[in-house]
HTML snippet that shows the backbone in 3Dmol.js (N, CA, C, O; Angstrom):
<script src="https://3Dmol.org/build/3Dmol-min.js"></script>
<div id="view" style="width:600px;height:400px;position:relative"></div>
<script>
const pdb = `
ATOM      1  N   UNK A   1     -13.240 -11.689  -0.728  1.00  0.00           N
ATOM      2  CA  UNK A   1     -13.145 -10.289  -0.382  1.00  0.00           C
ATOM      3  C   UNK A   1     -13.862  -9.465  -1.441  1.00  0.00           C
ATOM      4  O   UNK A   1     -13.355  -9.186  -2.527  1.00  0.00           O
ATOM      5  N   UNK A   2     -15.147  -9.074  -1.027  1.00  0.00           N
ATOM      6  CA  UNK A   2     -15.816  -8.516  -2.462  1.00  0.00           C
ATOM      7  C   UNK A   2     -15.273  -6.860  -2.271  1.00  0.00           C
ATOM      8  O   UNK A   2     -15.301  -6.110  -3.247  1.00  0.00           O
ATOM      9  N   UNK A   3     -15.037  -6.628  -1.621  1.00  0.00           N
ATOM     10  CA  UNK A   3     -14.426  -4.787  -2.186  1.00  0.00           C
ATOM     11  C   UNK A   3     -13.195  -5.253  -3.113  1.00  0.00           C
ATOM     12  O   UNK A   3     -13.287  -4.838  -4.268  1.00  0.00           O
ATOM     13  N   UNK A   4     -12.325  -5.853  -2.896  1.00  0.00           N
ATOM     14  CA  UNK A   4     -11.199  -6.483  -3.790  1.00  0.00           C
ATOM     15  C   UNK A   4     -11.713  -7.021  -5.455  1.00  0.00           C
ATOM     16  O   UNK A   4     -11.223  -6.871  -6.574  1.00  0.00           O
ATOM     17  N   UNK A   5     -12.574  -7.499  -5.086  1.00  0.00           N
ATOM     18  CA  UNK A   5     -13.348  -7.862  -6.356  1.00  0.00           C
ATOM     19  C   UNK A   5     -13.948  -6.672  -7.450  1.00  0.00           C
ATOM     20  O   UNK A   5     -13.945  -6.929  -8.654  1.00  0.00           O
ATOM     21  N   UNK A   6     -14.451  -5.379  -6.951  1.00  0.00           N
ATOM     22  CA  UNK A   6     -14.308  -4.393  -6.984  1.00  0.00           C
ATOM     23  C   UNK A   6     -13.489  -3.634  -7.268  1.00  0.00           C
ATOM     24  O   UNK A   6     -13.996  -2.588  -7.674  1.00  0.00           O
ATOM     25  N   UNK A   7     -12.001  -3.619  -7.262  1.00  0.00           N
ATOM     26  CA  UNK A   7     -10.973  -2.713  -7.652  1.00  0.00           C
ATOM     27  C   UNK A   7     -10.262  -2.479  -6.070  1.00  0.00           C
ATOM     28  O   UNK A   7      -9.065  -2.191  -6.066  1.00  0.00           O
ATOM     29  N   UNK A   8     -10.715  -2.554  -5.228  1.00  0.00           N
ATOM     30  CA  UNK A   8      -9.991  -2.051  -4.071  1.00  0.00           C
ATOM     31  C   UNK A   8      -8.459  -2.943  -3.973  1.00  0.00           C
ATOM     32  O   UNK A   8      -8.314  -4.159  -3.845  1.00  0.00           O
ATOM     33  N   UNK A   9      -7.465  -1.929  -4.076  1.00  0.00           N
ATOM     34  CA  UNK A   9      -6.073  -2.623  -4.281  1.00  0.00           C
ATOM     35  C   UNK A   9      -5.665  -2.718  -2.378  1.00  0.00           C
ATOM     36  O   UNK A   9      -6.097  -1.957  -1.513  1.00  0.00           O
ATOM     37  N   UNK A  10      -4.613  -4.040  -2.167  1.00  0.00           N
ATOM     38  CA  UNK A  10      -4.261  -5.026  -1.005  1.00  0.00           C
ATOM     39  C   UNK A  10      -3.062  -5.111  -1.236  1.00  0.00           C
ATOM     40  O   UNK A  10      -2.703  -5.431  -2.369  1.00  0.00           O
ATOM     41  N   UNK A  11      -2.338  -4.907  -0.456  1.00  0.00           N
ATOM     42  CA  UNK A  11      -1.440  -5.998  -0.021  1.00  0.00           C
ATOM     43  C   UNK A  11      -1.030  -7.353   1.102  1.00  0.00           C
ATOM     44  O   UNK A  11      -0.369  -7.935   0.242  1.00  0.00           O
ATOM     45  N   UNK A  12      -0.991  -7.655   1.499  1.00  0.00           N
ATOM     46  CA  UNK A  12      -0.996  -8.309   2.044  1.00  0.00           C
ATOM     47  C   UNK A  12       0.445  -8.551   2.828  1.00  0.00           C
ATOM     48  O   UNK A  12       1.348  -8.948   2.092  1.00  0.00           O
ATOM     49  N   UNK A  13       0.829  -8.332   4.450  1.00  0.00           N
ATOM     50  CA  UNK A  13       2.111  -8.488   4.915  1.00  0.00           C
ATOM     51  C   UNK A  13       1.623  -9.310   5.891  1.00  0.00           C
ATOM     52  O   UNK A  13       0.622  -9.398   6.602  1.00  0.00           O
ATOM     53  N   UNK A  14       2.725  -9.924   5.681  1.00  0.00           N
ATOM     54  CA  UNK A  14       3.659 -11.077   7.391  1.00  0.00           C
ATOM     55  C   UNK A  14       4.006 -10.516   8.201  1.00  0.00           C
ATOM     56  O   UNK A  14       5.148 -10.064   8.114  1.00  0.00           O
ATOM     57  N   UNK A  15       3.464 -10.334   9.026  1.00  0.00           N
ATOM     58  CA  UNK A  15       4.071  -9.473  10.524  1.00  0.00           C
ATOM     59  C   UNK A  15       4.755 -10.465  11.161  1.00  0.00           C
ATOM     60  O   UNK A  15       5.346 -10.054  12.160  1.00  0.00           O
ATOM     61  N   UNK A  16       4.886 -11.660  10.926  1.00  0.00           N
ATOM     62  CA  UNK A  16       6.076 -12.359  11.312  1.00  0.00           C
ATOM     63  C   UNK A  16       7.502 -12.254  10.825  1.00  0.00           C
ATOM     64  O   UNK A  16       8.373 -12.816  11.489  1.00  0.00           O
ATOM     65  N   UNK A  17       7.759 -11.727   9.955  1.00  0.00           N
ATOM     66  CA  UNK A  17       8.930 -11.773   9.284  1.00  0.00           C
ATOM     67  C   UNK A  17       9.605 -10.118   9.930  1.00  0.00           C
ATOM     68  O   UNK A  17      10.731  -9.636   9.812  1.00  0.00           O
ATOM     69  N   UNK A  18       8.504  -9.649  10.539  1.00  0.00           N
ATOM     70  CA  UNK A  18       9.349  -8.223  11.330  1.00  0.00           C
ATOM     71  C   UNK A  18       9.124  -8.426  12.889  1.00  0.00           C
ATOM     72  O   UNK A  18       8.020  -8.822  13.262  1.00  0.00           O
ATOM     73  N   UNK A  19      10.272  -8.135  13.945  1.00  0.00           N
ATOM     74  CA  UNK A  19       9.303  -7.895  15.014  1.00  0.00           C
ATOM     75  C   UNK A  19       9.130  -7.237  15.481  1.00  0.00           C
ATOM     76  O   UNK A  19       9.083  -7.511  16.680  1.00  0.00           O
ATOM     77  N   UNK A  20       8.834  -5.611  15.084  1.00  0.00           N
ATOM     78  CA  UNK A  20       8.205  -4.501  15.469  1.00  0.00           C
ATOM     79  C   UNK A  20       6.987  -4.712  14.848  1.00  0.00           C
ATOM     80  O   UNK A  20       6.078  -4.421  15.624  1.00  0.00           O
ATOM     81  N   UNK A  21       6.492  -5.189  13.515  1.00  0.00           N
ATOM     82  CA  UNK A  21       5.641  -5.236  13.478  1.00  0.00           C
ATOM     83  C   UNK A  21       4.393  -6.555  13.989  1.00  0.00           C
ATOM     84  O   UNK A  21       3.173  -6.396  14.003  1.00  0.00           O
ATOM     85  N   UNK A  22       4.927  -7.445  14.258  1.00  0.00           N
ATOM     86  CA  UNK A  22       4.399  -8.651  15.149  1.00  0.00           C
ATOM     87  C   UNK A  22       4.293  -7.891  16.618  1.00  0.00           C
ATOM     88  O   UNK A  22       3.283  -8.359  17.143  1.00  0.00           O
ATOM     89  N   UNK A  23       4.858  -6.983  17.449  1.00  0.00           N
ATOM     90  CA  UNK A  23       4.735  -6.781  18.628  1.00  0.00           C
ATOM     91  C   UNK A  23       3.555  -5.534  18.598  1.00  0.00           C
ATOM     92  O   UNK A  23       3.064  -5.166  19.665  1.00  0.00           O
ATOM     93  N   UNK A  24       3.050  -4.780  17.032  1.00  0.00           N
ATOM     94  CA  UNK A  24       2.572  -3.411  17.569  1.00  0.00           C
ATOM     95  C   UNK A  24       1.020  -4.143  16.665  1.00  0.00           C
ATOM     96  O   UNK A  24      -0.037  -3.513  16.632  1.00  0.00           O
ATOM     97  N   UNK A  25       1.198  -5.610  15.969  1.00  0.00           N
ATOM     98  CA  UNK A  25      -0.272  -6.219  15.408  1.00  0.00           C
ATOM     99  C   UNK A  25      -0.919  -7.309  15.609  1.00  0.00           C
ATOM    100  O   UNK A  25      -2.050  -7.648  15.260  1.00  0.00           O
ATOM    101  N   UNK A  26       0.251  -8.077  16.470  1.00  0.00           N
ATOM    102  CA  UNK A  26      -0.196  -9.135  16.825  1.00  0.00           C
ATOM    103  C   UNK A  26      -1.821  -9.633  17.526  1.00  0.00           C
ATOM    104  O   UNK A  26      -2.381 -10.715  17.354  1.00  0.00           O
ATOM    105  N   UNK A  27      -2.241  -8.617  18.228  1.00  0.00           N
ATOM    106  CA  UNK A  27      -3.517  -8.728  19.019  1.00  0.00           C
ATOM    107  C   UNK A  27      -4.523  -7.345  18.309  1.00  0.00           C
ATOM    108  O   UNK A  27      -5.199  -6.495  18.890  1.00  0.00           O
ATOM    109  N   UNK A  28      -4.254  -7.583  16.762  1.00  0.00           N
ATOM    110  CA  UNK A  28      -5.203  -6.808  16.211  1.00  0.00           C
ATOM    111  C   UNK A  28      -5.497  -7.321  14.727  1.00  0.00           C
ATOM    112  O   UNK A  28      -6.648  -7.268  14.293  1.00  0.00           O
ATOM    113  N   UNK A  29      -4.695  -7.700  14.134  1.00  0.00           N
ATOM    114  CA  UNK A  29      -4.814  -8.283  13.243  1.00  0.00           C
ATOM    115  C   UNK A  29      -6.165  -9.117  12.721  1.00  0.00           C
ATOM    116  O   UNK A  29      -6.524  -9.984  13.518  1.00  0.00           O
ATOM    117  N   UNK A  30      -6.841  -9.012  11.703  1.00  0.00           N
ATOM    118  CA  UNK A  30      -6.279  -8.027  10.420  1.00  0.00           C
ATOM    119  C   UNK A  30      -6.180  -6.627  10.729  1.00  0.00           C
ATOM    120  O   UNK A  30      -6.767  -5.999  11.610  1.00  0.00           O
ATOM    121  N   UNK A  31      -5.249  -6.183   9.768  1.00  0.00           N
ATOM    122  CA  UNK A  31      -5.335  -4.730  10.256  1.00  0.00           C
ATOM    123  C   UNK A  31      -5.667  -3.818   8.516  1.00  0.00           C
ATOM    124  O   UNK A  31      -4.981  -4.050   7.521  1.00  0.00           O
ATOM    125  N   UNK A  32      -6.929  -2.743   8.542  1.00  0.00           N
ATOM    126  CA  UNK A  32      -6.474  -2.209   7.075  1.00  0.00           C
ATOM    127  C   UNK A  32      -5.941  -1.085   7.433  1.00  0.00           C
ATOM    128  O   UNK A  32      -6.327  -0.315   8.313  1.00  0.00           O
ATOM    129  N   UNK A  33      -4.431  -0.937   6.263  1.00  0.00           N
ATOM    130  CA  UNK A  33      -4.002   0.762   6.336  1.00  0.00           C
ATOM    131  C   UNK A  33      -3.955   1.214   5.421  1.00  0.00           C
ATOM    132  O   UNK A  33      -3.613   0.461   4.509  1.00  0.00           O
ATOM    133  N   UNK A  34      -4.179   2.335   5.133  1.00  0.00           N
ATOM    134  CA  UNK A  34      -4.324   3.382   3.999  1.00  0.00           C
ATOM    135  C   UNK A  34      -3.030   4.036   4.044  1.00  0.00           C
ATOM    136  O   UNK A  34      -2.477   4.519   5.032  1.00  0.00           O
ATOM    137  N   UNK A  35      -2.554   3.980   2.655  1.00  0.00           N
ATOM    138  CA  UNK A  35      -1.234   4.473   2.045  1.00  0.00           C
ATOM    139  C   UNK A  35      -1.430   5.652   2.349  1.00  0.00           C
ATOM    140  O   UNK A  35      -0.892   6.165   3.330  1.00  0.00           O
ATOM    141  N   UNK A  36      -1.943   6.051   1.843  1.00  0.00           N
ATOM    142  CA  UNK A  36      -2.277   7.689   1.494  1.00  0.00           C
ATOM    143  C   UNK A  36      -2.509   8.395   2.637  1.00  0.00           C
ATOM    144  O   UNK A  36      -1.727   9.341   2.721  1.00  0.00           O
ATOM    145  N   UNK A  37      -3.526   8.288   3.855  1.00  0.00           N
ATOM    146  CA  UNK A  37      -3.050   8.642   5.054  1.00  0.00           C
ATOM    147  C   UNK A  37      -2.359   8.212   5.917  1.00  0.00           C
ATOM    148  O   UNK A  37      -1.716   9.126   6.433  1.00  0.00           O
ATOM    149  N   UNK A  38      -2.059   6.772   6.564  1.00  0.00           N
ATOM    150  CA  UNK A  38      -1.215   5.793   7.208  1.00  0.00           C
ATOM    151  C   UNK A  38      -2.318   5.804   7.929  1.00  0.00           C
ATOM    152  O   UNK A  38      -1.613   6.105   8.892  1.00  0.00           O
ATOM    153  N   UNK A  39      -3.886   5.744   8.601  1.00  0.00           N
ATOM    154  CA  UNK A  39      -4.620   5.703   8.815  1.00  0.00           C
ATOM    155  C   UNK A  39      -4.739   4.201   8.731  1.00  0.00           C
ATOM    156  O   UNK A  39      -4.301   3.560   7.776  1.00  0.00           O
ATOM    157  N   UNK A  40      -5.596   3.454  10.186  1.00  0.00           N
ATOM    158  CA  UNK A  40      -5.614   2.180  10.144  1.00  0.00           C
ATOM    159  C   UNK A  40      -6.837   1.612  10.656  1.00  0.00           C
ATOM    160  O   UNK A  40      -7.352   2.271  11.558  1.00  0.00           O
ATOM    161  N   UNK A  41      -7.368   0.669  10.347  1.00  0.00           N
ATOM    162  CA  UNK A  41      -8.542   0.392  11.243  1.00  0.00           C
ATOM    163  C   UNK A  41      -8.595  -1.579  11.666  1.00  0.00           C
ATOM    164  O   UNK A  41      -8.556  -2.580  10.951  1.00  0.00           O
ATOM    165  N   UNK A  42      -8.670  -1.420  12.762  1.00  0.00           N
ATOM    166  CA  UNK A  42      -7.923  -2.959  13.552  1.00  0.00           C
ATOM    167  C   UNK A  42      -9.398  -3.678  13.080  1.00  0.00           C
ATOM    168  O   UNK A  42     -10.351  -3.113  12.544  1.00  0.00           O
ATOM    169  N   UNK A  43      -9.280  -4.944  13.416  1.00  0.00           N
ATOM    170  CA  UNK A  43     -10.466  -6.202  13.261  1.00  0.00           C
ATOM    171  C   UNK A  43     -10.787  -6.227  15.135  1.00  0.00           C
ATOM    172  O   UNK A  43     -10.101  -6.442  16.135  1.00  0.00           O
ATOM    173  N   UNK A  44     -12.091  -5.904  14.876  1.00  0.00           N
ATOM    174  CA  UNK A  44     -13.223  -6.781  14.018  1.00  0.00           C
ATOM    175  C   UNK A  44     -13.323  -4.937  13.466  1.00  0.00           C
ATOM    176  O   UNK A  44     -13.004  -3.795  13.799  1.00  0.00           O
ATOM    177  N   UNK A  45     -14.124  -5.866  12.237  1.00  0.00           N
ATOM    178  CA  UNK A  45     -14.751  -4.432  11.558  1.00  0.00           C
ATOM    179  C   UNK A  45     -15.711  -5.363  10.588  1.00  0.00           C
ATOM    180  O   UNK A  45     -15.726  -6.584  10.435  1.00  0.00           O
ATOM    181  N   UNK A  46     -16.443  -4.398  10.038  1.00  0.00           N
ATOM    182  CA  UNK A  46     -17.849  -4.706   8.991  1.00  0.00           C
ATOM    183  C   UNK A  46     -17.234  -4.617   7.796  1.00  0.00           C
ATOM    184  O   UNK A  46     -16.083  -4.182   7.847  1.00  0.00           O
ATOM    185  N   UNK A  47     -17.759  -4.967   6.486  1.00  0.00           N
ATOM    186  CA  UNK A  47     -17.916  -4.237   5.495  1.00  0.00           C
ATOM    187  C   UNK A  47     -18.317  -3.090   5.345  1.00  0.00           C
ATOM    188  O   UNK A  47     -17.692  -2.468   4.486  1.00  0.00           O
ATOM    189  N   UNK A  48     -19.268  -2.450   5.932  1.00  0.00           N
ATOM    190  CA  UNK A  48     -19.908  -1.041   5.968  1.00  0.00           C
ATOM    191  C   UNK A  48     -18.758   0.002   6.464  1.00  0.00           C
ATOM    192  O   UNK A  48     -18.549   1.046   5.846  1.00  0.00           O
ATOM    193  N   UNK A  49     -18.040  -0.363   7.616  1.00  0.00           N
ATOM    194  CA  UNK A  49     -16.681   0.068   8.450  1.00  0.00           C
ATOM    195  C   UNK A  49     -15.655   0.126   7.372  1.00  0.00           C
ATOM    196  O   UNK A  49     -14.852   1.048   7.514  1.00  0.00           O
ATOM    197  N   UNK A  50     -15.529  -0.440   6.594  1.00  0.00           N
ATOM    198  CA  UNK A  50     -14.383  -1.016   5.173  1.00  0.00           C
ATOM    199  C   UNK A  50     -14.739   0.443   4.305  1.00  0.00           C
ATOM    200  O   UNK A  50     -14.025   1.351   3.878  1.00  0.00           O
ATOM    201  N   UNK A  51     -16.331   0.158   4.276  1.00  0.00           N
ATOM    202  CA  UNK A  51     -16.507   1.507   2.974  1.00  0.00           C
ATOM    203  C   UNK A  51     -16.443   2.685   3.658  1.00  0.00           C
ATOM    204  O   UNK A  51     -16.256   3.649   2.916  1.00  0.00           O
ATOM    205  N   UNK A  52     -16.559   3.002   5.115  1.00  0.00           N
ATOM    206  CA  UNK A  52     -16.305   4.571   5.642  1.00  0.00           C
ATOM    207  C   UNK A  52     -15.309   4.385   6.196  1.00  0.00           C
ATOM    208  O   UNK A  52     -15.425   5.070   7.213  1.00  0.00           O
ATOM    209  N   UNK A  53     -14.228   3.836   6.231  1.00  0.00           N
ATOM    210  CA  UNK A  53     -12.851   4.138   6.250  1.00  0.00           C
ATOM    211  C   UNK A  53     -12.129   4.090   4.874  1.00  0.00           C
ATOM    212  O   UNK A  53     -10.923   4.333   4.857  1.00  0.00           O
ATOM    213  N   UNK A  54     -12.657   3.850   3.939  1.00  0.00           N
ATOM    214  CA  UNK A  54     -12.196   4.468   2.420  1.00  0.00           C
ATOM    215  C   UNK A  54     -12.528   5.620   2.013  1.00  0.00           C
ATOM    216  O   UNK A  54     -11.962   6.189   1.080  1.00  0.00           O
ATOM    217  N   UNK A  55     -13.543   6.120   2.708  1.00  0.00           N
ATOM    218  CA  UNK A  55     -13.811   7.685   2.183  1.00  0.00           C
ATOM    219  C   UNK A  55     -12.811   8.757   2.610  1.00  0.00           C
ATOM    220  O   UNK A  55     -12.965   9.924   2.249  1.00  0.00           O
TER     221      UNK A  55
END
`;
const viewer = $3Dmol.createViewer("view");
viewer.addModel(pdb, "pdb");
viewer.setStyle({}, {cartoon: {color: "spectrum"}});
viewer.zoomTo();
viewer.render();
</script>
């Protein structure tokens, strides 16, 4: 993951271990969300998509 390599901070969740969240990611996953807005952007996506949804 080179933005990670970079400084870009992750977490990483199990949507199995909830099942609201297994039922609302299951058929999107990966998913990135932004803390700061709750703003999300489903897979497939680019790297290029990665850096203009961080702005």
């Amino acid at each position: 993951m080179p933005l990670v390599e970079h400084g870009l901070m992750v977490e990483l969740v199990d949507i199995a271990d909830d099942e609201t969240w297994f039922e609302a990611y299951s058929l999107r996953i990966p998913v990135l969300r932004r803390v700061d807005t709750g703003a999300e952007l489903s897979w497939p996506f680019s790297a290029d998509e990665v850096v203009a949804f961080l702005r």
